[in-house]
C-alpha positions in Angstrom: -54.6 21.0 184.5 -53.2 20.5 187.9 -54.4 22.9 190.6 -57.6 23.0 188.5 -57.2 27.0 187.6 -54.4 28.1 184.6 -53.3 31.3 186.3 -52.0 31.1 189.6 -53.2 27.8 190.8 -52.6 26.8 194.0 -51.3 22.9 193.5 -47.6 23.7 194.4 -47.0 24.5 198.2 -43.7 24.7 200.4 -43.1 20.8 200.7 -45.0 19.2 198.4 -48.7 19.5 196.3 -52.3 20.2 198.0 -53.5 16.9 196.3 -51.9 13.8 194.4 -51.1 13.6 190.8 -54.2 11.5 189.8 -53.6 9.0 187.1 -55.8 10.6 184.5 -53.9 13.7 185.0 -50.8 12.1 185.2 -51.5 9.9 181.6 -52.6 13.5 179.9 -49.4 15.0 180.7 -47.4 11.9 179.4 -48.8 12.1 176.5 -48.1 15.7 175.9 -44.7 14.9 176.3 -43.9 13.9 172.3 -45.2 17.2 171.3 -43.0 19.2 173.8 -40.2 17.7 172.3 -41.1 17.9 169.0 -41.2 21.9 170.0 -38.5 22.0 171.6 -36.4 20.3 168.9 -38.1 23.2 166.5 -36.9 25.8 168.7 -33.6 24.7 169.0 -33.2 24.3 165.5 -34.1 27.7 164.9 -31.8 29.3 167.9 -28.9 27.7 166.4 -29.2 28.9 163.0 -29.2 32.5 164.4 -27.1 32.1 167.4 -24.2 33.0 165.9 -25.6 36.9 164.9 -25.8 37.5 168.5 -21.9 36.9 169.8 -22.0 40.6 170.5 -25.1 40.6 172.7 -24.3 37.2 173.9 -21.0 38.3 175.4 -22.1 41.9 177.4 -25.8 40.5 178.1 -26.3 40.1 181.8 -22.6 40.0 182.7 -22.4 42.1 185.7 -21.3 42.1 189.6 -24.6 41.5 191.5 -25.1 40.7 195.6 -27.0 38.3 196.1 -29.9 37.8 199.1 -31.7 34.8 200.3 -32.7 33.6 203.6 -30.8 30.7 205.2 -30.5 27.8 207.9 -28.7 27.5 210.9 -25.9 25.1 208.7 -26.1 28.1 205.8 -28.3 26.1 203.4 -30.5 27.9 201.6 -34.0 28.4 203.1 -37.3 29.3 201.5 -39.4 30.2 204.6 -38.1 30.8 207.7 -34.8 31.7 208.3 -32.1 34.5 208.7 -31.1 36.7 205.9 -27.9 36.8 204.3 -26.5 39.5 201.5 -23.4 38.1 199.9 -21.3 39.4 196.8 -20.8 38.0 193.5 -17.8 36.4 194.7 -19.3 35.0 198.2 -17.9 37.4 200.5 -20.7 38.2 203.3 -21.4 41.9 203.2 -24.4 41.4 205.7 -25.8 38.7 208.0 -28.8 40.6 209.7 -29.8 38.2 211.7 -33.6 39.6 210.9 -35.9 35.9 210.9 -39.3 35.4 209.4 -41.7 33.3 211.7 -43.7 32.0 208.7 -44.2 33.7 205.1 -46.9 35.5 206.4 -45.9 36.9 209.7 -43.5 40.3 209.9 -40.0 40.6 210.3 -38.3 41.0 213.6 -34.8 40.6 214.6 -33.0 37.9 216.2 -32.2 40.5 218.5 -34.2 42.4 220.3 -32.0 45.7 220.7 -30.8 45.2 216.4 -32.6 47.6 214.1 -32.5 47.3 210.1 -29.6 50.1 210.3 -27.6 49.0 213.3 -25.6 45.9 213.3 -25.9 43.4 215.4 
């Protein structure tokens, strides 16, 4: 429906859409909307009457440590491009601030500087 293929289309782009939302598009998707929550409303009804069978799996499930990686800005907001990259743990200690930037998604990785490699800080 919107970016006119239904795997991978490519409507959705760093800052915005390729094209507007036309209003026939835009009136098909509204009306879809009573149905999605009619489905949702199913779904929910059915989690919760089984929910409570899971408390084992619900409490060990995905509870771990992790780091956690991402590129950021200059002011440490989160950045989706370009940007240096930061490894952090699970409680927000910085274990590594490489300092390596992206030019543009498509472009290779070089450091910030010049004399840095991946192994030596810098």
């Amino acid at each position: 429906m919107l970016g006119k293929k239904r795997i991978h289309p490519g409507w959705v782009v760093p800052g915005g859409v390729t094209e507007p939302l036309e209003p026939a598009k835009r009136d098909e998707i509204l009306a879809m909307i009573p149905e999605a929550y009619a489905n949702i409303a199913l779904a929910l009804a059915a989690y919760k009457q089984i929910a409570d069978t899971f408390q084992q799996e619900i409490e060990v499930f995905a509870n771990f440590q992790s780091n956690y990686m991402s590129l950021i800005n200059e002011d440490e907001s989160i950045e989706f491009t370009v940007g240096a990259l930061r490894v952090i743990d699970s409680s927000g200690n910085i274990l590594e601030d490489a300092s390596w930037q992206m030019d543009s998604p498509t472009s290779s990785v070089r450091p910030s500087n010049p004399t840095a490699t991946p192994s030596s800080p810098t």
